[in-house]
C-alpha positions as CSV (number, residue, x, y, z in Angstrom):
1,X,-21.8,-8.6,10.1
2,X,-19.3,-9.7,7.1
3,X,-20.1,-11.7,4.2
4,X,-17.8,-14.5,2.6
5,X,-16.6,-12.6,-0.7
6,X,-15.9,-15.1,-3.9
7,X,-13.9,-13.6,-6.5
8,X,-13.0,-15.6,-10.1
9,X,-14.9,-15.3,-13.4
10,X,-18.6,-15.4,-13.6
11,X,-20.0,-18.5,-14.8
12,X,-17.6,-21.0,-14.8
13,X,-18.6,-24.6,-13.0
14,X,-16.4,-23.3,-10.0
15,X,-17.8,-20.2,-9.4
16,X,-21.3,-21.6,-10.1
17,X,-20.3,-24.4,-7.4
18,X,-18.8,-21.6,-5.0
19,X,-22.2,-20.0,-4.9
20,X,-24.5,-22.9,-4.5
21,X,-22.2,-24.2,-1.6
22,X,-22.9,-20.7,-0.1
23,X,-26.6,-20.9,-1.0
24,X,-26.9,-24.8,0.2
25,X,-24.9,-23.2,3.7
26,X,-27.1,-20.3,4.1
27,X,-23.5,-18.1,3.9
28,X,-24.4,-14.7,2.8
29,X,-21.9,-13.8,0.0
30,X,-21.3,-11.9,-3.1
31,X,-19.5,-12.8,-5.9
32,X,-17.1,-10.6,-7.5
33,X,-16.6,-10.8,-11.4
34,X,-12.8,-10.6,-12.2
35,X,-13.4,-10.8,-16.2
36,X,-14.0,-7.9,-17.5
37,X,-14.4,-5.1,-14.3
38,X,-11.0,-4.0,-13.6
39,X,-12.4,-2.9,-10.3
40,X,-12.6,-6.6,-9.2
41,X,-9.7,-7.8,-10.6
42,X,-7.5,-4.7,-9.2
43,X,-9.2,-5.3,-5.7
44,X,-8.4,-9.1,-5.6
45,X,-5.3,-8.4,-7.1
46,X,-4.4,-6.0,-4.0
47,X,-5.7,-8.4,-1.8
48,X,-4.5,-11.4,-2.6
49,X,-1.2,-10.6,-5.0
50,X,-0.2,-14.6,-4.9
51,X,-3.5,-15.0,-7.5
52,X,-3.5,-19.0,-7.0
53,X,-6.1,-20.5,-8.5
54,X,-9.7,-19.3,-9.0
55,X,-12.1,-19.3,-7.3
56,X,-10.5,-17.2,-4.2
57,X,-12.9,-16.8,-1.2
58,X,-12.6,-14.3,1.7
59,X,-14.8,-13.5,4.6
60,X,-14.0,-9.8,5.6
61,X,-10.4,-8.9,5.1
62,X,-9.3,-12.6,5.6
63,X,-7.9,-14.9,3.1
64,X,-9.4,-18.0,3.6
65,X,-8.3,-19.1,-0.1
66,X,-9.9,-21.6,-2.3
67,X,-13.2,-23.0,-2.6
68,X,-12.4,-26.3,-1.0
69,X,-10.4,-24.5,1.7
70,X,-14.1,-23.3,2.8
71,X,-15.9,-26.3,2.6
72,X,-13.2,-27.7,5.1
73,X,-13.8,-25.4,7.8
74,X,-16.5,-26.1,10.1
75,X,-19.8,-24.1,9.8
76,X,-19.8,-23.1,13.2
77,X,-15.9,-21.5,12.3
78,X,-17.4,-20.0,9.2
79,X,-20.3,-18.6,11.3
80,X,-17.8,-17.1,13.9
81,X,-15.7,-15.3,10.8
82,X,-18.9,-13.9,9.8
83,X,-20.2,-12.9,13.0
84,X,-16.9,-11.8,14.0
């Protein structure tokens, strides 16, 4: 089973609003700090070298971009990602 992945810098109102969309979903998830932990940033940076804006959201090894880009996708698509 994957899990949706949200990378972008703890504790700011998106990332905060990332997770509780995934909480309020039931998604299982983990966020990944980009301040600070060059580990992070160099793995989103080799994953997603177009940086857009933050936060950035994947669910395995696929992109599915921002934050809003989730919440537009049906649960029972997100569901399949995860499952998948």
């Amino acid at each position: 089973m994957k899990h949706i992945e949200i990378y972008g810098q703890a504790d700011t109102p998106r990332m905060l609003e990332a997770e509780s969309f995934c909480l309020r979903a039931g998604y299982a998830h983990v966020l990944r700090n980009t301040r600070g932990d060059d580990h992070n940033f160099q793995e989103f940076m080799r994953r997603s070298p177009r940086m857009g804006s933050f936060p950035q959201i994947f669910i395995g090894s696929e992109k599915i971009g921002s934050l809003r880009d989730l919440q537009n996708l049906e649960s029972y698509i997100v569901q399949q990602k995860i499952n998948g």
